[in-house]
DRENTORTOR-21306 format. One record per residue: residue in one letter; x, y, z of N, C-alpha, C in turn. Coordinates in steps of 0.2 Angstrom, whole numbers, plus 2048, in hexadecimal, padded with zeros to 3 digits. Each point is the difference from the previous one (the first is absolute). Layout:
N
ATOM resn n.px n.py n.pz ca.px ca.py ca.pz c.px c.py c.pz
ATOM    A    X    Y    Z     X     Y     Z    X    Y    Z
...
This chain:
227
ATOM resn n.px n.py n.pz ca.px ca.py ca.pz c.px c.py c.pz
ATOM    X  97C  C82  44D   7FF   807   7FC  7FE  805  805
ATOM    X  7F9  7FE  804   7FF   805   806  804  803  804
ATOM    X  805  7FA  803   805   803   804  803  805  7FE
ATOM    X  805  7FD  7F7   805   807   7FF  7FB  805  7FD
ATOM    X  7FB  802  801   7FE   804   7FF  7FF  806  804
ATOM    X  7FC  7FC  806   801   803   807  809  802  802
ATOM    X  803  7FC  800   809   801   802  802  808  7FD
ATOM    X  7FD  801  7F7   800   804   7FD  7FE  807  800
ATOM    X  7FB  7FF  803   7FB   806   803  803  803  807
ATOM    X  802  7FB  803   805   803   807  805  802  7FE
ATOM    X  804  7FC  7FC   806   803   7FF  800  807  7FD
ATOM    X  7FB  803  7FC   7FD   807   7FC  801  805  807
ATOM    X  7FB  7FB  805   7FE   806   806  807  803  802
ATOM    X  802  7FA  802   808   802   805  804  803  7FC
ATOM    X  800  7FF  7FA   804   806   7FB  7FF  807  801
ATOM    X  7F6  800  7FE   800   807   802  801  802  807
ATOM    X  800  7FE  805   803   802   805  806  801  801
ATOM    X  803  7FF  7FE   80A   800   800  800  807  7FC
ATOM    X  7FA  803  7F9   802   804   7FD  7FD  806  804
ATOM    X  7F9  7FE  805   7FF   805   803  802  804  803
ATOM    X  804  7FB  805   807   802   804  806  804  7FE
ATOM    X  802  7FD  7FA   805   805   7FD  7FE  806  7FE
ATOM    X  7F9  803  7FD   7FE   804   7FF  800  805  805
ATOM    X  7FD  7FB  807   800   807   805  807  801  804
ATOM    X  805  7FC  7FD   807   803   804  800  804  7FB
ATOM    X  800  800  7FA   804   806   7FD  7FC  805  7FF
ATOM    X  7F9  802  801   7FB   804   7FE  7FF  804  808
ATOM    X  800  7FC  805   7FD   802   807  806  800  804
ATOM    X  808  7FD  7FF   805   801   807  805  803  7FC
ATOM    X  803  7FF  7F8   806   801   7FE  7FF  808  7FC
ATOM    X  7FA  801  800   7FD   807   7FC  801  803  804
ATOM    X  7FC  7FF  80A   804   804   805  805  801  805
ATOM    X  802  7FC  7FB   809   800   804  800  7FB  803
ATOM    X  7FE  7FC  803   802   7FB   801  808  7FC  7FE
ATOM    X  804  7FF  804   805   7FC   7FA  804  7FC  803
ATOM    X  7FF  7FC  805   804   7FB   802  7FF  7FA  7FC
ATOM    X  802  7FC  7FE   7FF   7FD   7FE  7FD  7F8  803
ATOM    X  803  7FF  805   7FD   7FB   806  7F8  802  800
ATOM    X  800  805  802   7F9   801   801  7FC  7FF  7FA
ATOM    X  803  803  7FA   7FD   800   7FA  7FF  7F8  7FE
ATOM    X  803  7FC  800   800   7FA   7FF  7FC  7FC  805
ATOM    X  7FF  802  806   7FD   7FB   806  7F9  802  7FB
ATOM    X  7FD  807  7FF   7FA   803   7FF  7FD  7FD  7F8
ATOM    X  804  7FE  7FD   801   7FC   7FA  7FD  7F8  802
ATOM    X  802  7FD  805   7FF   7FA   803  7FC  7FE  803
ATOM    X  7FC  803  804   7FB   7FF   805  7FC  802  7FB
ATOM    X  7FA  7FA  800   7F9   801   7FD  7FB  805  807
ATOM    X  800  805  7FE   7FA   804   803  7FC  7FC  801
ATOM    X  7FB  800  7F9   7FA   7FA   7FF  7FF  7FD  805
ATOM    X  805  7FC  804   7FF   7FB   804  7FD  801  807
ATOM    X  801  807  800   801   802   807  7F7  803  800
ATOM    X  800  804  7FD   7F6   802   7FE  7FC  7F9  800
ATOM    X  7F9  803  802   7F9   7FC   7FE  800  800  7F8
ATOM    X  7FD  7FC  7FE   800   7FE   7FA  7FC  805  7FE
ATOM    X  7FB  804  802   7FD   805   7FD  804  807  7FF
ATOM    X  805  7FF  804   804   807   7FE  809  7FD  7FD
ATOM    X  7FD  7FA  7FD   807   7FC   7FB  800  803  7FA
ATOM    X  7FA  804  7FB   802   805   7FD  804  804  7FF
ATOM    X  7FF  805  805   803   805   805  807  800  802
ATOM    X  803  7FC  801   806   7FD   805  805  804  7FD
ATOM    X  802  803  7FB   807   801   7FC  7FB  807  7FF
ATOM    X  7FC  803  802   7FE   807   800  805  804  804
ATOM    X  800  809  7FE   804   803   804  7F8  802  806
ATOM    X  800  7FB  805   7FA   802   807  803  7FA  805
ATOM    X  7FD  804  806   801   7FB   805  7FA  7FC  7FD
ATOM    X  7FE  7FB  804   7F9   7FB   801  800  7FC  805
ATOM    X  7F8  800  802   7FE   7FF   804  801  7F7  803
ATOM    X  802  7FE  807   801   7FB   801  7FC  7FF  806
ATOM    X  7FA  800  801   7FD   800   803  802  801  809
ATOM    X  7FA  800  804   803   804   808  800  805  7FE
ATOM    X  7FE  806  7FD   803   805   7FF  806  803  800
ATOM    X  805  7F9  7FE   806   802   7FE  802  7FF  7F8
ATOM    X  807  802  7FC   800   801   7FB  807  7FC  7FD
ATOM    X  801  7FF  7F9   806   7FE   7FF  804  806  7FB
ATOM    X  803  804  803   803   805   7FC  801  801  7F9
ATOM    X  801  807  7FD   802   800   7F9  807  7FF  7FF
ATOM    X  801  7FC  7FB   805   7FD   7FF  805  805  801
ATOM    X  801  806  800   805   804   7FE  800  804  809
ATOM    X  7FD  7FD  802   801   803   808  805  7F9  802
ATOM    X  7FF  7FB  7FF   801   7FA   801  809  7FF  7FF
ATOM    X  802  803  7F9   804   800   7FE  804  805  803
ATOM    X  7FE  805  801   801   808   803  806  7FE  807
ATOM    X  7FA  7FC  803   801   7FE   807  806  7FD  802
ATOM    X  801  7FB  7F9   804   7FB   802  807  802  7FD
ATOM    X  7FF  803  7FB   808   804   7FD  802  805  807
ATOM    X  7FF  803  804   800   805   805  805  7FD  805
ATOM    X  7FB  7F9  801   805   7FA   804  807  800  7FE
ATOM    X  803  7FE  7FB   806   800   7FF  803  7F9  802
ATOM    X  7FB  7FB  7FD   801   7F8   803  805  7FD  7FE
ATOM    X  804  7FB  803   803   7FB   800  7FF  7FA  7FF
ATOM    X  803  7FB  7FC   7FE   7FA   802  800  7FC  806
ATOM    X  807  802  805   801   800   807  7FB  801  804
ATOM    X  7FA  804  7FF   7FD   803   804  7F9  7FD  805
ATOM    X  7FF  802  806   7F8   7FD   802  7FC  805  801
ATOM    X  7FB  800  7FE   7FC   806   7FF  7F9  7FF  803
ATOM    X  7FD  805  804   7FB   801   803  7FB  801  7FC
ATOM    X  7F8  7FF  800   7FB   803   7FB  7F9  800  805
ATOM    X  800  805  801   7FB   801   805  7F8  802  7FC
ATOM    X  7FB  7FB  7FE   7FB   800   7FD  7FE  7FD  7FA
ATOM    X  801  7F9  800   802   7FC   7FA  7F8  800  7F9
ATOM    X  7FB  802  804   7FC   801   7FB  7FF  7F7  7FD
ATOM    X  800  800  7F9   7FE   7FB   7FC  806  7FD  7FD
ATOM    X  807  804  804   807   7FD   7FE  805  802  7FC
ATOM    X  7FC  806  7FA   804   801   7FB  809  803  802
ATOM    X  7FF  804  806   805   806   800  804  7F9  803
ATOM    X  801  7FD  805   802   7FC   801  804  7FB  7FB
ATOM    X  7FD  7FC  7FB   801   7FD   7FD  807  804  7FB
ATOM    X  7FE  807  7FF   806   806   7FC  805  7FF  805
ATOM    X  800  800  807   804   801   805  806  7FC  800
ATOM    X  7FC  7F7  7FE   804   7FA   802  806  7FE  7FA
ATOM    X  7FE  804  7FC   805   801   7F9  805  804  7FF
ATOM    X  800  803  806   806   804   801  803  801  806
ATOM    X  7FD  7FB  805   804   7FF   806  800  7F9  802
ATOM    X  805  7FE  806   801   7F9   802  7F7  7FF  803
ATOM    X  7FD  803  804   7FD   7FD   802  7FA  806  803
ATOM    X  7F7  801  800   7FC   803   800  7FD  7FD  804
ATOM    X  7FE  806  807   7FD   7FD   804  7F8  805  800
ATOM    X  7FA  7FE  801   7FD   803   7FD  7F9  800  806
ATOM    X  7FB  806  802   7FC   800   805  7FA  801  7FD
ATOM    X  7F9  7FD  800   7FB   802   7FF  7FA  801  806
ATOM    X  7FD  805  802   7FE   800   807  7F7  7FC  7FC
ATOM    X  800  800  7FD   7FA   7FE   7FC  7FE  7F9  7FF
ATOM    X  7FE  7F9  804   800   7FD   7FF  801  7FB  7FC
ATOM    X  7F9  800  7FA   7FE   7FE   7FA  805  802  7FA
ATOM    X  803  806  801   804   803   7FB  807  7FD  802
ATOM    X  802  7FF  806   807   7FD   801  801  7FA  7FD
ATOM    X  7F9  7FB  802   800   7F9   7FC  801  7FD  7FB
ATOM    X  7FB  804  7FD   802   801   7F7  802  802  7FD
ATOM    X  807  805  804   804   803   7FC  805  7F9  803
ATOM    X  803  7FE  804   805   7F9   805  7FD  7FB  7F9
ATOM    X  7FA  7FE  800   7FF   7FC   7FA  803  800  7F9
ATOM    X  7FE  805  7FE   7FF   803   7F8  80A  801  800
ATOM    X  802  804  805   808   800   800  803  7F9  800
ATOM    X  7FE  7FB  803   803   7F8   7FF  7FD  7FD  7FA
ATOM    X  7FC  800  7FE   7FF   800   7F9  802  7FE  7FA
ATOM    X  803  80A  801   802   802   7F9  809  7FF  803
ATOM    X  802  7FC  803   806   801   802  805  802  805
ATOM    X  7FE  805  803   804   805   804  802  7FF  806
ATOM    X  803  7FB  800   804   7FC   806  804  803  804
ATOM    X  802  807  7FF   804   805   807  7FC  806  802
ATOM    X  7FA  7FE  802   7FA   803   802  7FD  7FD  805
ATOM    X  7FF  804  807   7FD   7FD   804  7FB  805  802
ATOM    X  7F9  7FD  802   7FB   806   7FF  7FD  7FF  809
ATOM    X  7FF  804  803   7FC   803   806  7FA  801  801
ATOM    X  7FD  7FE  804   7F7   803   800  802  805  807
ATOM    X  801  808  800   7FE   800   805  801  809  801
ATOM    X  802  802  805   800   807   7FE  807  802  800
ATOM    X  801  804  7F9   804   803   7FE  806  805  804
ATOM    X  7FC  805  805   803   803   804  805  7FF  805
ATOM    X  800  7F8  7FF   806   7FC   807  805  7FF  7FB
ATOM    X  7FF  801  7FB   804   7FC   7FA  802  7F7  801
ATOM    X  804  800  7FE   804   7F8   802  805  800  803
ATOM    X  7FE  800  808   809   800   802  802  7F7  7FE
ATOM    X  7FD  7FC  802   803   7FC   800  808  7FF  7F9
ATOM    X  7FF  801  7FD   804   802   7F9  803  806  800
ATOM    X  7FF  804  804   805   805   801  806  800  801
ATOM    X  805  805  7FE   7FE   808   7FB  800  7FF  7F9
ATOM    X  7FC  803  7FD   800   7FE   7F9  804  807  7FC
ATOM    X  803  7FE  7FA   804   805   7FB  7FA  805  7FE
ATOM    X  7FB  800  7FE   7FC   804   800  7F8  7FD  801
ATOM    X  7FB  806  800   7FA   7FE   800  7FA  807  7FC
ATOM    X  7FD  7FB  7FF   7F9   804   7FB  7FA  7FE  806
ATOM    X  7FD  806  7FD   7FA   802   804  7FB  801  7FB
ATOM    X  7FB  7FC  7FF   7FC   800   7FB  7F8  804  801
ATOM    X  801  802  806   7F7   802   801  804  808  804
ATOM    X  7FD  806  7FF   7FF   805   806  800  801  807
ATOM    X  805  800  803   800   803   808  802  807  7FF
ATOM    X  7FE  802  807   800   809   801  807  7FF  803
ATOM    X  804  7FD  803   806   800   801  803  7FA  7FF
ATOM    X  807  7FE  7FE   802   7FA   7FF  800  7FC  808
ATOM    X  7FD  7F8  803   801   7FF   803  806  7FD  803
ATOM    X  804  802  806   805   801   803  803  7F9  801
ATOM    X  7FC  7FB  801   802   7F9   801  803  7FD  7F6
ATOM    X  7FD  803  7FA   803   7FF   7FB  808  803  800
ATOM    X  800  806  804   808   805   7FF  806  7FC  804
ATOM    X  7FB  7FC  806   806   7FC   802  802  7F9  7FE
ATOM    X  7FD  7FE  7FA   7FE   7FA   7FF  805  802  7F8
ATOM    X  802  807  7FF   804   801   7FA  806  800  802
ATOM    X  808  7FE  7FA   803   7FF   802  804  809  7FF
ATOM    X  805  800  804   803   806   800  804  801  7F9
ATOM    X  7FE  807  7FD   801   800   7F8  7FB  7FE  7FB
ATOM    X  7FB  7FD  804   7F9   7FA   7FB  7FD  809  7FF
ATOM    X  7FB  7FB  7FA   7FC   805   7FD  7F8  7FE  800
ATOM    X  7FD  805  804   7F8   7FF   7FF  7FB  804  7FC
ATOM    X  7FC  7FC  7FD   7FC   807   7FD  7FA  7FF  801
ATOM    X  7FC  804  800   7F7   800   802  7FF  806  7FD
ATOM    X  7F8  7FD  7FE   7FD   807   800  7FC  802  809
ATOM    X  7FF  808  800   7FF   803   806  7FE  804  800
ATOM    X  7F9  802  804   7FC   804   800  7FA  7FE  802
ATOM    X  7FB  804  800   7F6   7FC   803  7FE  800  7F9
ATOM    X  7FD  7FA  802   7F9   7FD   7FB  7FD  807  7FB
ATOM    X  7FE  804  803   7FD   805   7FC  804  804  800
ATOM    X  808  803  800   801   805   7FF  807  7FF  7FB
ATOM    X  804  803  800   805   801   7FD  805  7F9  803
ATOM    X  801  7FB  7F9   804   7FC   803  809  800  7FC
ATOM    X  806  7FF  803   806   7FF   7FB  803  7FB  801
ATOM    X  802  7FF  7FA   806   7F8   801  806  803  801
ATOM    X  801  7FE  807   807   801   802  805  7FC  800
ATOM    X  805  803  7FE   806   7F8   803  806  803  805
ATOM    X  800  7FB  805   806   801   807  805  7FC  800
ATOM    X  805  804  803   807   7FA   7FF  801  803  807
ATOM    X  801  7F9  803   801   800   808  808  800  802
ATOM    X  800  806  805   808   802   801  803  801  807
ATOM    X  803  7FA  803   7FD   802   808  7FD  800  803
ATOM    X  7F9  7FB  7FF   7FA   7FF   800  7FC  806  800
ATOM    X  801  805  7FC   7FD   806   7FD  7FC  7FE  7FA
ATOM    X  7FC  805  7FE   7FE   7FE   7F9  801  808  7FB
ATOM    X  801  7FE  7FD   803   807   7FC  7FA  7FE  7F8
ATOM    X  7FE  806  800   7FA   801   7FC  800  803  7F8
ATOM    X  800  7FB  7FC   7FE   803   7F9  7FA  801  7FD
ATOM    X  7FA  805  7FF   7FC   800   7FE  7FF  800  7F7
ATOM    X  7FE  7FA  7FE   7FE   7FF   7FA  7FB  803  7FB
ATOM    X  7FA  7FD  801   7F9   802   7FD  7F9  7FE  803
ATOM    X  7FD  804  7FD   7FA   800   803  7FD  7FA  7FE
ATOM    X  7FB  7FE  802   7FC   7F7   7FF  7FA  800  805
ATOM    X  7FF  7FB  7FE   7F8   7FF   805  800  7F8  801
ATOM    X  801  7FE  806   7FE   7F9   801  7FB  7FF  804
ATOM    X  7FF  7F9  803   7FB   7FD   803  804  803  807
ATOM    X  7FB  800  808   805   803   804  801  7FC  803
ATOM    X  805  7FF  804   805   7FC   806  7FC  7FC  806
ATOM    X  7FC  7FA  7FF   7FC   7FE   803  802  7FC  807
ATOM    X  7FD  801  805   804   7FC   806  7FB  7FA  802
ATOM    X  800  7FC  804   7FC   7FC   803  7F9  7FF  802
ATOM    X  802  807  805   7FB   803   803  7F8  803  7FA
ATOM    X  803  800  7FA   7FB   804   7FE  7FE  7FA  7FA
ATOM    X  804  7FA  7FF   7FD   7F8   7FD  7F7  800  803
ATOM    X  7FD  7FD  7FD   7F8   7FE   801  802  7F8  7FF
């Protein structure tokens, strides 16, 4: 009688989670515009929850970033989904992620391309995100402890790539690491001043410049400045 009682009580939980999630696709990405539906549906699928400390597992389906400790953050959902409608994914695709954090953007990524390669220059944070991602499933995900700025060549060129943290200029080893035609986007700008999410389509190894909207992320961290 214990057991299904407990079975019961979980089963409640994970329901309200599934409605939290639909809530915030239609309240926080299809309210503003959002509309891909891939996207719409991976953002339906992935439990945020999972990727937060239990103390901000309340929180998880709020429209905020939160905090994921290192001074790094796990995006608001609608940045998250912003980002990745922008991309314009395929299933065919492999995809670059430069800043894996706690996993979540990643885990949106693998559900809409063949395969997500992802970099955390953070060590503790890459672990647990490599863990928590095999896990919960995510089998065409391969996660990096190292610095972002080199990208992956070994996996190179990739269809496109995300840049999850601020640098003051895109680094030049990710533009040759994209493919010609591929789509990158970051945000860009200093820590304390004016930052924008921009997206670039590489054209002759050119990068041709679309300026989106203004954001504020965590900045572009290199090795040199790890403790």
């Amino acid at each position: 009688m214990r057991i299904l009682f407990l079975s019961f009580i979980v089963a409640m939980f994970m329901q309200d989670d599934v409605s939290k999630r639909q809530k915030m696709v239609k309240e926080q990405l299809m309210n503003r515009g959002i509309r891909n539906e891939d996207v719409l549906n991976a953002m339906k699928t992935v439990p945020r929850d999972a990727f937060v400390s239990k103390e901000y597992q309340h929180l998880a389906y709020d429209d905020m970033p939160l905090s994921i400790g290192y001074n790094q953050t796990i995006s608001q959902p609608y940045i998250v989904a912003y980002m990745t409608e922008k991309l314009n994914l395929k299933k065919t695709q492999k995809i670059l992620e430069v800043g894996t954090g706690s996993g979540y953007q990643a885990a949106i990524l693998s559900l809409l391309a063949d395969s997500v390669y992802t970099i955390e220059i953070v060590k503790p944070l890459g672990e647990s995100a490599r863990t928590r991602l095999k896990e919960l499933g995510y089998n065409n995900i391969k996660v990096k402890i190292g610095d972002g700025y080199q990208g992956w060549k070994q996996y190179a060129p990739f269809d496109a790539i995300m840049v999850t943290a601020a640098p003051k200029v895109i680094p030049p080893p990710l533009v040759e690491q994209l493919k010609d035609n591929g789509l990158l986007i970051a945000p860009v700008g200093p820590e304390n001043g004016m930052q924008y999410l921009k997206l670039y389509q590489k054209k002759q190894g050119k990068l041709i410049k679309t300026k989106l909207l203004p954001v504020k992320f965590v900045p572009f961290t290199r090795e040199k400045n790890i403790k």
